[in-house]
C-alpha positions as a Markdown table, in Angstrom:
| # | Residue | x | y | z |
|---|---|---|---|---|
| 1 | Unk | -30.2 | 10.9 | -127.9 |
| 2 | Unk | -31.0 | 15.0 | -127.8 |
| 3 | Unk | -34.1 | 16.5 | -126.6 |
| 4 | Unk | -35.3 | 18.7 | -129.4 |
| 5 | Unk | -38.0 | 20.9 | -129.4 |
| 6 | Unk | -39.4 | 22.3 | -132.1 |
| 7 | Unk | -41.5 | 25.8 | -132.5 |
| 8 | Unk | -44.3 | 25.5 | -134.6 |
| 9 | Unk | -46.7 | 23.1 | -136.1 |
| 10 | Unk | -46.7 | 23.9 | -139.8 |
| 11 | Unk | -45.6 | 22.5 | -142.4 |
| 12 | Unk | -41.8 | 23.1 | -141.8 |
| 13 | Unk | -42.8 | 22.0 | -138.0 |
| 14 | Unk | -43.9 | 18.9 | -138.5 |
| 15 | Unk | -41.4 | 17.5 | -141.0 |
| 16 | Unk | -38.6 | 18.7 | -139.2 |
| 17 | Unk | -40.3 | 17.0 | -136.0 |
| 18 | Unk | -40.6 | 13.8 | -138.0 |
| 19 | Unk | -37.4 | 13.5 | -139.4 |
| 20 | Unk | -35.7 | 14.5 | -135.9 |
| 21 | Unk | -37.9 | 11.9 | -133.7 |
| 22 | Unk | -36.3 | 9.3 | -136.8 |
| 23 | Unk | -33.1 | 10.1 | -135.9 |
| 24 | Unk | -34.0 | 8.5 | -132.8 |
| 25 | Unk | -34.6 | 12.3 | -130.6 |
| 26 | Unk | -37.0 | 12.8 | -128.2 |
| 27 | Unk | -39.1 | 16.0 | -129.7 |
| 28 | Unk | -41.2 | 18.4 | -128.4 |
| 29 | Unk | -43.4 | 20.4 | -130.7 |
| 30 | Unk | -45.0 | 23.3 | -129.6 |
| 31 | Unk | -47.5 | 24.7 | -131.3 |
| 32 | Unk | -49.7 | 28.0 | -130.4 |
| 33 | Unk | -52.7 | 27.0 | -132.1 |
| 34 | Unk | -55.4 | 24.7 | -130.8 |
| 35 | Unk | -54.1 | 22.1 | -133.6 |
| 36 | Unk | -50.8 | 22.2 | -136.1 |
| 37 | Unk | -51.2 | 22.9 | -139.7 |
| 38 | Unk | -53.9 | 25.9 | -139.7 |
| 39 | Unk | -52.2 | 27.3 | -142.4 |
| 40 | Unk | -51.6 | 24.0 | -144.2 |
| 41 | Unk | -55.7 | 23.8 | -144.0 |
| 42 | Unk | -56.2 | 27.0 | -146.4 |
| 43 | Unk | -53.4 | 26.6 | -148.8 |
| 44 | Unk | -54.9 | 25.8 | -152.6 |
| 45 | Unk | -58.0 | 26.8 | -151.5 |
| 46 | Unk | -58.2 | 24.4 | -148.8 |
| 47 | Unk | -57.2 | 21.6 | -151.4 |
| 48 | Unk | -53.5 | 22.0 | -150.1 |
| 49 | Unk | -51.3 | 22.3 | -153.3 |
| 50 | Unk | -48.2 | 20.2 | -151.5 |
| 51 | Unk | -45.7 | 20.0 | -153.7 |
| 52 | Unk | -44.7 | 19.9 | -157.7 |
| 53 | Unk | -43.9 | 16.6 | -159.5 |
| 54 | Unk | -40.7 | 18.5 | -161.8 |
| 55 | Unk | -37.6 | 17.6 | -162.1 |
| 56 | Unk | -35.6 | 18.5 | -159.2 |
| 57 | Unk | -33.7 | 21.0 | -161.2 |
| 58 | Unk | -36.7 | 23.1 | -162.1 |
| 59 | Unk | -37.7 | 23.5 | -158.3 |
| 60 | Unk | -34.6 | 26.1 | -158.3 |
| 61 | Unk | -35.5 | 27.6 | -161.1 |
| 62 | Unk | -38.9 | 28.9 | -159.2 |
| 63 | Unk | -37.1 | 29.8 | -156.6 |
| 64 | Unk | -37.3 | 33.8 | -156.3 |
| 65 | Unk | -34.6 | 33.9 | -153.1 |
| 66 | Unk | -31.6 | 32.7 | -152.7 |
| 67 | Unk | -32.0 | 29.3 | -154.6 |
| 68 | Unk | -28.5 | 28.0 | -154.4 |
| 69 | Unk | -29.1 | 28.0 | -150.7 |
| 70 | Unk | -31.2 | 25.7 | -150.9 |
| 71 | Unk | -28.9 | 23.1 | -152.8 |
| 72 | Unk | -28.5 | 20.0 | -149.7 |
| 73 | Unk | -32.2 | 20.8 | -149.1 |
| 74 | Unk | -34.2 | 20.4 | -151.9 |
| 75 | Unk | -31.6 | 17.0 | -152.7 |
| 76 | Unk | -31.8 | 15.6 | -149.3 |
| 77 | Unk | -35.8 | 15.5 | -149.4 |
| 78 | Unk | -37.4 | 16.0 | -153.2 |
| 79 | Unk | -40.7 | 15.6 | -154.0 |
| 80 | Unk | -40.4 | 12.3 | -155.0 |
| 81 | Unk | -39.6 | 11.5 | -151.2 |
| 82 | Unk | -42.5 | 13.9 | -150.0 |
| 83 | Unk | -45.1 | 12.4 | -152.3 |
| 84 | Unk | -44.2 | 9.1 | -151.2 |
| 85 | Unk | -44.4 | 10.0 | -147.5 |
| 86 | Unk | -47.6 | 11.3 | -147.7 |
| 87 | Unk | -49.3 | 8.4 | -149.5 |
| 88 | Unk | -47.7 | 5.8 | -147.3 |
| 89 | Unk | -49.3 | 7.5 | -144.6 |
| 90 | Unk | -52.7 | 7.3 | -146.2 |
| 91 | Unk | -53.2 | 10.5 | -148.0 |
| 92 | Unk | -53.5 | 9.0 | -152.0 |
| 93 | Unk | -52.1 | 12.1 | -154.3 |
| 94 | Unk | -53.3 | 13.2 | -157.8 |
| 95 | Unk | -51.0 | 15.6 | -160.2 |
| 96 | Unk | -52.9 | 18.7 | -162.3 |
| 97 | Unk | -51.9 | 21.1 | -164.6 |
| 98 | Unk | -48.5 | 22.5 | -163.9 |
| 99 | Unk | -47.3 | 19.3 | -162.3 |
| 100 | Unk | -49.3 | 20.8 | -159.1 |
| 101 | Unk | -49.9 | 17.7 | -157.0 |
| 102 | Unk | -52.6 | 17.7 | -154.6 |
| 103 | Unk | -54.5 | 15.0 | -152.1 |
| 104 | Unk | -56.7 | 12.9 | -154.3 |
| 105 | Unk | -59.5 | 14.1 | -152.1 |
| 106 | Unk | -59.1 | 18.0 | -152.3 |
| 107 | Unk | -58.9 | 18.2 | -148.5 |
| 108 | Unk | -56.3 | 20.0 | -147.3 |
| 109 | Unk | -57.6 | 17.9 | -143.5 |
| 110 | Unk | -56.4 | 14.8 | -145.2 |
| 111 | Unk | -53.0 | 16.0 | -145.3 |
| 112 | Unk | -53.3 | 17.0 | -142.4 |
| 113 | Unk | -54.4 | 14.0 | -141.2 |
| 114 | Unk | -51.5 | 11.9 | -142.4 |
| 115 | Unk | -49.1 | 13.7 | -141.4 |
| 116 | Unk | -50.1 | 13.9 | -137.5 |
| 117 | Unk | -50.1 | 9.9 | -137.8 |
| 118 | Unk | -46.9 | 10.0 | -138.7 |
| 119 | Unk | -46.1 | 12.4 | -135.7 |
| 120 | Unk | -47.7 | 9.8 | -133.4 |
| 121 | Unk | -45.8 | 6.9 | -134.5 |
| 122 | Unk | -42.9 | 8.6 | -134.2 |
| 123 | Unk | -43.1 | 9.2 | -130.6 |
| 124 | Unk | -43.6 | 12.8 | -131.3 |
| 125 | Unk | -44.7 | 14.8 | -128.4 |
| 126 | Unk | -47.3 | 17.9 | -129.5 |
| 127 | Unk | -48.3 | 20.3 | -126.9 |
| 128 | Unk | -51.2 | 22.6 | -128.2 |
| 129 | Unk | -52.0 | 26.1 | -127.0 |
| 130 | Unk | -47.5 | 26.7 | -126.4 |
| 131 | Unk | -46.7 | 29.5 | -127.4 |
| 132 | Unk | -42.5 | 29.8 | -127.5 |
| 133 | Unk | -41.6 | 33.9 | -126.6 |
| 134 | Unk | -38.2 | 33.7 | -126.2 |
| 135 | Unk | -35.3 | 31.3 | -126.7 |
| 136 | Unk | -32.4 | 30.1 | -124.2 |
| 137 | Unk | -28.8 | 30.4 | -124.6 |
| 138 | Unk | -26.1 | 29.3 | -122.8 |
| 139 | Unk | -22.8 | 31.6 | -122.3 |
| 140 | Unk | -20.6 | 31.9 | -125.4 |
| 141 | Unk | -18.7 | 28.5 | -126.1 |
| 142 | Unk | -16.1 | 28.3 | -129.6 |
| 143 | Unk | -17.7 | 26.9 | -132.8 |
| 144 | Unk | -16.0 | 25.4 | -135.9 |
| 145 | Unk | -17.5 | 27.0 | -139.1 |
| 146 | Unk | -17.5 | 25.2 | -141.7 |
| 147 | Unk | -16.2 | 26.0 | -145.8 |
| 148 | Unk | -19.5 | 26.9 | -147.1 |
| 149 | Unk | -20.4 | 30.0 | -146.5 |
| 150 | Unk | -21.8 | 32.3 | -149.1 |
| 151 | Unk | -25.6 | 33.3 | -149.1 |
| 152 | Unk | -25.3 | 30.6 | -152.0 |
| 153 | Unk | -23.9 | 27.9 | -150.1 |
| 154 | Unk | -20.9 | 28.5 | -152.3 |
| 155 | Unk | -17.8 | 26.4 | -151.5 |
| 156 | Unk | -13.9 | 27.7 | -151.4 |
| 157 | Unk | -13.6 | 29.7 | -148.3 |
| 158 | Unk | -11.6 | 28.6 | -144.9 |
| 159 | Unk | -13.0 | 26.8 | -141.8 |
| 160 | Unk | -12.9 | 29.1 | -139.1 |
| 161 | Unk | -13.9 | 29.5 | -135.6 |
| 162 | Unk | -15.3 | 31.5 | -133.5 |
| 163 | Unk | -17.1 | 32.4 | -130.3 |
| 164 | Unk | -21.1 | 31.8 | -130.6 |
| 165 | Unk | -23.6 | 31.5 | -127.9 |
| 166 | Unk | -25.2 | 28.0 | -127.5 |
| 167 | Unk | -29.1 | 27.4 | -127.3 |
| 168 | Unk | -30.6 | 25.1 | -124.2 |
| 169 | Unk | -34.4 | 25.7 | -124.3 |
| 170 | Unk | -37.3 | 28.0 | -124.4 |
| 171 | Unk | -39.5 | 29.9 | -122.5 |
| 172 | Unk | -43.3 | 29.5 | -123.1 |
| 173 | Unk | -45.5 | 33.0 | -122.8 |
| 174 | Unk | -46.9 | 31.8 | -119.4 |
| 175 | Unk | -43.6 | 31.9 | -118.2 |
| 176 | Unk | -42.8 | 28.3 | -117.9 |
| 177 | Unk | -39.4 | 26.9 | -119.4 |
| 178 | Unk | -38.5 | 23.6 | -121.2 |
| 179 | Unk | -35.0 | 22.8 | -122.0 |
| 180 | Unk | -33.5 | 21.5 | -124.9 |
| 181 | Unk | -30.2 | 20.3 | -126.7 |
| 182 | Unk | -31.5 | 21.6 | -129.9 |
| 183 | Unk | -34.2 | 24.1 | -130.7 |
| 184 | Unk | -36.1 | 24.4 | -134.3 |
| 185 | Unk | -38.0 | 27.7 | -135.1 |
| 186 | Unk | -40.4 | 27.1 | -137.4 |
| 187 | Unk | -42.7 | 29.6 | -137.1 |
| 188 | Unk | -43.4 | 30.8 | -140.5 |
| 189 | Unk | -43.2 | 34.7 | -141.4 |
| 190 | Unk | -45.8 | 37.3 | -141.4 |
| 191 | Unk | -48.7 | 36.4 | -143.6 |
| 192 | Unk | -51.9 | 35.0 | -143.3 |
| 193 | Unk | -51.3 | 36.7 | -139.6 |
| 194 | Unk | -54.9 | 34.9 | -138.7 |
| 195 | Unk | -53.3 | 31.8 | -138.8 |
| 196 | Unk | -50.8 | 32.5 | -136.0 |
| 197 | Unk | -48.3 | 34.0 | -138.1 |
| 198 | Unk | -47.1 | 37.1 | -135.7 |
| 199 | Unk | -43.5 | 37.0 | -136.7 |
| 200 | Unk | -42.4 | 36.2 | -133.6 |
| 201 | Unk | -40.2 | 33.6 | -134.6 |
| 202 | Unk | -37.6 | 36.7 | -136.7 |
| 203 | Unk | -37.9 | 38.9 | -133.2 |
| 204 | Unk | -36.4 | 35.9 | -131.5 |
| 205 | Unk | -34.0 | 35.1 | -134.0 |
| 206 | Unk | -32.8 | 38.6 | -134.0 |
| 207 | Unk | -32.6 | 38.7 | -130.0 |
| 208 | Unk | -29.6 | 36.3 | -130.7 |
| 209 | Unk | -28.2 | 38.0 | -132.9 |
| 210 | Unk | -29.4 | 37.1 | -136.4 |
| 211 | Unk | -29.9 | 39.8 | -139.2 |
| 212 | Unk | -33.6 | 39.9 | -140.6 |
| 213 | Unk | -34.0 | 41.1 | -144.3 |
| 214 | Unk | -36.3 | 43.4 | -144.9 |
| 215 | Unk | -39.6 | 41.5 | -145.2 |
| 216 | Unk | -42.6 | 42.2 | -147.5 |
| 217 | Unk | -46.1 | 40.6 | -148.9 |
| 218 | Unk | -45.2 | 38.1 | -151.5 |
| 219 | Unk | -48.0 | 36.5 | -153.9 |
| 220 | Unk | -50.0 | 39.0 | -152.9 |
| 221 | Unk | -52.4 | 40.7 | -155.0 |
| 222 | Unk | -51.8 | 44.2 | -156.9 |
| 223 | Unk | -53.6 | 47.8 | -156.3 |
| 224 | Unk | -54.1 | 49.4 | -159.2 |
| 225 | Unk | -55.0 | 53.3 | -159.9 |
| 226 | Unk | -57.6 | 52.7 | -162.5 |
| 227 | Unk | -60.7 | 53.2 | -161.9 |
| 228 | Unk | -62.3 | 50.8 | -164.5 |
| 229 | Unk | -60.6 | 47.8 | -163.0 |
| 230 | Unk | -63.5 | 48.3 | -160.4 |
| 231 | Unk | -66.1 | 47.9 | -163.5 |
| 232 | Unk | -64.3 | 44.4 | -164.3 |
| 233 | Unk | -64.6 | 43.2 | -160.7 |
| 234 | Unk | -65.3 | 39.4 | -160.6 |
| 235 | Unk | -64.0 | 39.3 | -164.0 |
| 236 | Unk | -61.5 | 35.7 | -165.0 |
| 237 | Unk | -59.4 | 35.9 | -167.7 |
| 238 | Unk | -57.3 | 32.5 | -169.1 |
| 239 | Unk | -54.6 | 32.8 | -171.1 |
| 240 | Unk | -53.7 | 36.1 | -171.1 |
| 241 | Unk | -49.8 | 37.4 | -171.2 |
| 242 | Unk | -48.6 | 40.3 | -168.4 |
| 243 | Unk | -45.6 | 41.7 | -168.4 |
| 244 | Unk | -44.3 | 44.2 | -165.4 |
| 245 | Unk | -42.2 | 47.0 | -166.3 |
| 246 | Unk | -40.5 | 48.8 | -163.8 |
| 247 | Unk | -39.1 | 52.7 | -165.3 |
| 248 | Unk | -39.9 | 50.6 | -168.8 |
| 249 | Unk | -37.6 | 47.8 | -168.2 |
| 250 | Unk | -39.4 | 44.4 | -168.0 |
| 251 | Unk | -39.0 | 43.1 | -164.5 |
| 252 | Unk | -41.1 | 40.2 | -165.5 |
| 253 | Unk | -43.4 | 37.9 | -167.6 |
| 254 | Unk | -45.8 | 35.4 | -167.6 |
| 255 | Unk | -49.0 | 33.3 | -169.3 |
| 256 | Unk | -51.9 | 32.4 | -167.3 |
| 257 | Unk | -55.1 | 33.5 | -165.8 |
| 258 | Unk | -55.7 | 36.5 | -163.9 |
| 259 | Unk | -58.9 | 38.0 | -162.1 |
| 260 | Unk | -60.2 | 41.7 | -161.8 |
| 261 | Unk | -61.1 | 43.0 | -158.4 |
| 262 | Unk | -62.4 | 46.0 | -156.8 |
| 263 | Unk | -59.0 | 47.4 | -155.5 |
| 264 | Unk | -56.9 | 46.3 | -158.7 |
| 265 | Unk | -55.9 | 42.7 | -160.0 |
| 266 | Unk | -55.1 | 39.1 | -158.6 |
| 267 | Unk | -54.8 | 35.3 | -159.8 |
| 268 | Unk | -51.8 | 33.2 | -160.3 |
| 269 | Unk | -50.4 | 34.9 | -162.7 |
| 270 | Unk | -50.4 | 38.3 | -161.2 |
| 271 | Unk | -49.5 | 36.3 | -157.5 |
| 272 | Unk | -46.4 | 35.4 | -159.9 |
| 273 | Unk | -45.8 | 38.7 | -160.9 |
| 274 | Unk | -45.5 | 39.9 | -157.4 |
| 275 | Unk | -42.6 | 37.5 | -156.3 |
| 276 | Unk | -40.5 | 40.3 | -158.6 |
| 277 | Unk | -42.0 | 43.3 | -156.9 |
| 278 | Unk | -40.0 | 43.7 | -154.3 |
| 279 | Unk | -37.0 | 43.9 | -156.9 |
| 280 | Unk | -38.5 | 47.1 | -158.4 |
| 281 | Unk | -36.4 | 50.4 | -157.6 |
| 282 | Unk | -39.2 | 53.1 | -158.5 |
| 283 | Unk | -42.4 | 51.9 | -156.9 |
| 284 | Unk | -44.6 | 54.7 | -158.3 |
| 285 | Unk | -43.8 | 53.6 | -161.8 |
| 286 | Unk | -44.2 | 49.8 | -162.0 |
| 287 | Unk | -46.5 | 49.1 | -165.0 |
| 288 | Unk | -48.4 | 46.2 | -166.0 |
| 289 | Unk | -49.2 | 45.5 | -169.5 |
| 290 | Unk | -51.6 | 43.0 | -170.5 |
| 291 | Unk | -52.0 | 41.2 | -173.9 |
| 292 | Unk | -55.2 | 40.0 | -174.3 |
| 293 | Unk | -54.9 | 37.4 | -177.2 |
| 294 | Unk | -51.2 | 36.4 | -177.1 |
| 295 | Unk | -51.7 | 33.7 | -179.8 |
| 296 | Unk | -52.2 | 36.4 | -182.1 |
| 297 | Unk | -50.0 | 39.0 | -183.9 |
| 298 | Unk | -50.4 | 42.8 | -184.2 |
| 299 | Unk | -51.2 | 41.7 | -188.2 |
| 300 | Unk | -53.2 | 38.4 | -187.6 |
| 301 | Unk | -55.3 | 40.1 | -184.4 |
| 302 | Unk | -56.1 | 43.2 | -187.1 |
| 303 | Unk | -57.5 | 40.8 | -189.6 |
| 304 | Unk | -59.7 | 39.4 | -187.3 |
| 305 | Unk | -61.4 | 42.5 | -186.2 |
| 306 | Unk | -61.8 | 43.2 | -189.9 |
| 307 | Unk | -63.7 | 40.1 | -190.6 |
| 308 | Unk | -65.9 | 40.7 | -187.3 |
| 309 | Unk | -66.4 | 44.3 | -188.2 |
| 310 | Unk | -67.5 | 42.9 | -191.9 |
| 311 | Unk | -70.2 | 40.6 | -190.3 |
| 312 | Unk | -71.0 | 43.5 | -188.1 |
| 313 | Unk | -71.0 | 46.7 | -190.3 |
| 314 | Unk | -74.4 | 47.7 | -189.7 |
| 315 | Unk | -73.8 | 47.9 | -185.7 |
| 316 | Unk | -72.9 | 50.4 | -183.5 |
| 317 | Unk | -69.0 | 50.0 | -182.4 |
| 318 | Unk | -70.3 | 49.4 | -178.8 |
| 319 | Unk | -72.5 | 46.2 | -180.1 |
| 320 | Unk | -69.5 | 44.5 | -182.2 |
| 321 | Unk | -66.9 | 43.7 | -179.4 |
| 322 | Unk | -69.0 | 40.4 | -178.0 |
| 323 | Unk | -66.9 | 37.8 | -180.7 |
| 324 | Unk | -63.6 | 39.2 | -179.3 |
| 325 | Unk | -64.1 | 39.6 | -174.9 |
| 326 | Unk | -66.6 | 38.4 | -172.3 |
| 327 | Unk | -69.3 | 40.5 | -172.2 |
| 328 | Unk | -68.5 | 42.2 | -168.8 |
| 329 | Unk | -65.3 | 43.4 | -170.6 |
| 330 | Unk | -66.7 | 45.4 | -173.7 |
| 331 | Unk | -68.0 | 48.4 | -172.2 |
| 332 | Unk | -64.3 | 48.8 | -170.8 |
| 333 | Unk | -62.5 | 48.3 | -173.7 |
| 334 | Unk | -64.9 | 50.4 | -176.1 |
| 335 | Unk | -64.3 | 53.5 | -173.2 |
| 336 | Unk | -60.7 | 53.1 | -173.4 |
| 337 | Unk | -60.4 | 53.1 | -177.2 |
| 338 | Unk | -62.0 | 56.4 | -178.1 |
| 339 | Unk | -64.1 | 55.4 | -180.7 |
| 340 | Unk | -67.1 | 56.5 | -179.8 |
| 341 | Unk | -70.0 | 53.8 | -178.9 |
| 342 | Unk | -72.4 | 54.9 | -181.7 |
| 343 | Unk | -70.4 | 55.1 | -184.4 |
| 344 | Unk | -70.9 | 52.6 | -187.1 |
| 345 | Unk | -68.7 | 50.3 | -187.6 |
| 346 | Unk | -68.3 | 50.2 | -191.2 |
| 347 | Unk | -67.1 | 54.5 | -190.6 |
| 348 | Unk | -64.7 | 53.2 | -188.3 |
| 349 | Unk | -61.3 | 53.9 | -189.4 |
| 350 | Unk | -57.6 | 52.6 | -190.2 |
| 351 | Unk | -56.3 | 54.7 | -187.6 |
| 352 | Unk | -58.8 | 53.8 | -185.3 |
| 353 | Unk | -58.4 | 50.2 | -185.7 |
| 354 | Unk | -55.3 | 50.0 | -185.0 |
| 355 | Unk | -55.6 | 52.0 | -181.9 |
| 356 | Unk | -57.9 | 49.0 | -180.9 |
| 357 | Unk | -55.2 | 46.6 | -181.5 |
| 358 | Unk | -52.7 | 48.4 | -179.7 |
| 359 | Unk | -55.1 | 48.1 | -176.4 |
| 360 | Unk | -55.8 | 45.0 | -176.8 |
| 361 | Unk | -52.0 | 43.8 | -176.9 |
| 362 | Unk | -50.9 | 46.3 | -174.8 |
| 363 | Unk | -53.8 | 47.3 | -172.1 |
| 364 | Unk | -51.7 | 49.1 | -169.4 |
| 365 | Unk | -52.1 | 49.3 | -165.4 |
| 366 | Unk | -50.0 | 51.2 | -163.0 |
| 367 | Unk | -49.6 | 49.5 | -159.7 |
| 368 | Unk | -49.6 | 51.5 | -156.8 |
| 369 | Unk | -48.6 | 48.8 | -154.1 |
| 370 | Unk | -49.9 | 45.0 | -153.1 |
| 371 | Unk | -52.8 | 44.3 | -151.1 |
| 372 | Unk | -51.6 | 43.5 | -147.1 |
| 373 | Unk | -50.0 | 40.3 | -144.9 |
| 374 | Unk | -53.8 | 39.1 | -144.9 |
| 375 | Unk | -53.7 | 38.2 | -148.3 |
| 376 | Unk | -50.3 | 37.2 | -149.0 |
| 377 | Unk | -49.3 | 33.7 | -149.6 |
| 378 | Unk | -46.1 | 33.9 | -148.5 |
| 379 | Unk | -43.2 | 36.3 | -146.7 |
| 380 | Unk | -40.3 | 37.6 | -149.0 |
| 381 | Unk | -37.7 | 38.2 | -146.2 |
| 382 | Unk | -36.6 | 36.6 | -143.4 |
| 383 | Unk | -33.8 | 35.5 | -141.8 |
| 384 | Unk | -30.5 | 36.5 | -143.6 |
| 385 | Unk | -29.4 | 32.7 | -145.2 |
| 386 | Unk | -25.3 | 34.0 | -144.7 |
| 387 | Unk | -25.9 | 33.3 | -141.3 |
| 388 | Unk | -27.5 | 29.8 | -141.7 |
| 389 | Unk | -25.5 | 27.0 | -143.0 |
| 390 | Unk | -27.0 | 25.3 | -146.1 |
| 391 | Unk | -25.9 | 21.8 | -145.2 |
| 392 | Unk | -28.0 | 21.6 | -141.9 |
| 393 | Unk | -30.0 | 24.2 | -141.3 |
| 394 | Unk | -27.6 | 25.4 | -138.2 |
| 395 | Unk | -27.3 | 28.3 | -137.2 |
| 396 | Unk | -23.7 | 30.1 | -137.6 |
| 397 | Unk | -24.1 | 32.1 | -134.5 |
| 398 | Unk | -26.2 | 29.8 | -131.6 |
| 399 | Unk | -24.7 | 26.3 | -131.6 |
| 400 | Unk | -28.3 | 23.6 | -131.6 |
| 401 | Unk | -30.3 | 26.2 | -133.0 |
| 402 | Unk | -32.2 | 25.5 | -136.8 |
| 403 | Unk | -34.3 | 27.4 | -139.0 |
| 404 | Unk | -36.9 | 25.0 | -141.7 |
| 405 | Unk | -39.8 | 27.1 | -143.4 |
| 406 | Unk | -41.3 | 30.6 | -144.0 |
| 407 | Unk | -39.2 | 31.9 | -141.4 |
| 408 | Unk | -35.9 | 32.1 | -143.8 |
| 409 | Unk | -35.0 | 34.2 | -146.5 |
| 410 | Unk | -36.0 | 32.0 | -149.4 |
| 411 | Unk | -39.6 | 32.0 | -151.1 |
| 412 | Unk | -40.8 | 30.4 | -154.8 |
| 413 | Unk | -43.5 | 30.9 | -156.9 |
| 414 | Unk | -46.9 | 29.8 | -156.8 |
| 415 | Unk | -47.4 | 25.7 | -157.8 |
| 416 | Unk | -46.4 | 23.9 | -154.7 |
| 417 | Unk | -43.0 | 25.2 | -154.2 |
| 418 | Unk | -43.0 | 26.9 | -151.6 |
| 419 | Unk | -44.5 | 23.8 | -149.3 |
| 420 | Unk | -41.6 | 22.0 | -151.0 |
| 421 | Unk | -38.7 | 24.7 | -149.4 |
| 422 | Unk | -40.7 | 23.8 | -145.5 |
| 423 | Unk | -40.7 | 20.1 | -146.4 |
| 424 | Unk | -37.5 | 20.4 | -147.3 |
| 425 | Unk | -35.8 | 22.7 | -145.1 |
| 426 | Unk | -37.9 | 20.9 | -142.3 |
| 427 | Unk | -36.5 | 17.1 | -142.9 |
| 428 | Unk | -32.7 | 18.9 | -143.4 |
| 429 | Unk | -32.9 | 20.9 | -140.3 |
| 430 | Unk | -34.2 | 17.9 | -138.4 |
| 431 | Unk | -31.6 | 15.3 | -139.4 |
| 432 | Unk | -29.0 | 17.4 | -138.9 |
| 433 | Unk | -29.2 | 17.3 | -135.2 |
| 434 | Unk | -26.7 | 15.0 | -133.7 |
């Protein structure tokens, strides 16, 4: 039996906690907060979107980092195995559109809820108001590698060894230690920073050598430069198409809803869109280009404005828009089509028209960056996964030491995924130690 302790109370926390004290460990989690899971009580909108019901294959496929990685993870603990968990506990689920499964309830609490009775039947020990500063390592000791390294968790290289420091304990931030066999940071990344999130967690990793990529805001909204976007604030759309260029090649695309603001553009699918952000070389010149009725053609979409404009020949252009976009939206798109407002609609013109259809399939944005860590769902970033091994979680450089959660380098799109990598991540890492 190992004393493990484990830093942090989210998501990651907690299972790995779980699945560690089932292994029969005595575990300490430590949490900063005055209670674990604060950011687990605002995800979904405080309905706590925990996981998706696809097909294990499909959760690597929104995966934006290092997916393969995450191979012995996402098999080791699937969805199946977290939905099941939480309704044994108590917590009854419910699945929505997109496979998104939530608590039947819509209360993030009740997750929660269940998973802290599982804590307490576990023998878990939870010490609120702990916050970890630094780890513990003992002097350098000889480790056996093993074949799978790779940032992939690729197979076919050599078992080696070599000389790695060992990790013992922790020291709190009122100075007080507590010693360990095995220590699991879990303390997430850097957003939603009024949760707890300080990054703390990547300094200490680092202090022990581990190399931190470069981490940014991911699902995070966009700032745009237009000005009209501030015209539209408040504004939903459903079923709309974007696609992201970046120096005109498409970085990315996606169908869904989206929601005007005063600084620029958010929503799912624009959250989405900003997963491949971080991929573009050229900042200054990422576009967004939105199509506005997708189900339609260039041809089909200029028919029907012909048919509304021949029930609406009389009107002024500026009065013949409402059949075709909410009413917020038609003093926007009449601006931005240079026809002027008063012109009749029966002079409008071939050329003309088809300038309309062109903005309505095509109605451009530039993006001049993403809003900050307080509005981002998740960190892209994090510690390097070459230094991690896939199989357990271990570290390849401090011997006891495991990583579950936001902290890695590994983040997925919106629709429960990401809570599926620190459920995941968390079990592995916790039923690893021996």
């Amino acid at each position: 039996m190992s004393r493990v302790i484990i830093a942090g109370g989210g998501a990651a926390g907690m299972m790995a906690a779980i699945s560690a004290a089932r292994q029969g460990h005595r575990v300490l989690l430590l949490e900063q907060n005055e209670k674990p899971g604060r950011k687990l009580f605002i995800t979904g909108k405080g309905r706590c979107n925990v996981t998706n019901a696809c097909e294990t294959e499909k959760l690597f496929e929104n995966v934006i980092s290092n997916p393969k990685f995450l191979y012995s993870a996402f098999y080791g603990f699937d969805n199946r195995q977290v939905m099941t968990l939480l309704e044994e506990a108590g917590c009854p689920l419910k699945t929505e559109r997109g496979e998104r499964v939530f608590p039947v309830s819509d209360h993030s609490s009740d997750v929660i809820a269940a998973l802290q009775r599982i804590l307490k039947q576990s023998g878990v020990e939870i010490r609120l108001h702990a916050k970890v500063q630094r780890l513990l390592t003992k002097p350098p000791l000889t480790m056996t590698f093993p074949a799978d390294g790779g940032d992939d968790g690729a197979v076919g290289k050599k078992a080696s060894e070599k000389t790695a420091a060992a990790v013992c304990g922790v020291v709190l931030a009122d100075g007080s230690r507590e010693d360990g066999d095995a220590v699991v940071l879990a303390t997430g990344g850097l957003s939603y920073p009024s949760t707890g999130s300080t990054g703390d967690g990547l300094r200490m990793a680092e202090e022990v050598g581990h190399t931190i990529q470069p981490c940014v805001p991911s699902l995070v909204p966009f700032v745009v430069a237009e000005d009209w976007c501030r015209r539209l604030q408040g504004l939903s759309l459903k079923n709309v198409n974007l696609t992201m260029f970046d120096e005109k090649k498409k970085i990315y695309e996606g169908f869904g809803e989206m929601l005007f603001t005063h600084y620029g553009v958010s929503g799912p699918l624009v959250l989405s869109a900003s997963s491949f952000y971080k991929r573009c070389r050229k900042k200054d010149a990422v576009l967004l280009e939105l199509d506005l009725k997708p189900a339609l053609t260039e041809e089909q979409l200029d028919k029907r404005i012909l048919r509304d404009f021949a029930d609406n020949q009389k009107k002024q252009f500026r009065n013949s828009l409402n059949g075709l976009f909410p009413s917020k939206l038609v003093p926007v798109m009449v601006d931005l089509s240079d026809i002027a407002p008063e012109k009749k609609v029966h002079e409008i013109t071939k050329e003309e028209r088809k300038r309309l259809v062109e903005l309505i399939k095509r109605l451009r944005l530039s993006v001049t960056g993403t809003r900050d860590w307080a509005e981002a769902v998740i960190t892209q970033g994090g510690i390097s996964v070459r230094e991690v091994n896939p199989s357990t979680m271990e570290s390849r450089l401090v011997s006891g030491l495991y990583f579950a959660g936001e902290i890695l380098d590994v983040d997925a799109l919106t629709g429960g995924f990401n809570l599926q990598i620190a459920w995941s991540t968390g079990y592995l890492a916790g039923n690893s130690i021996p």
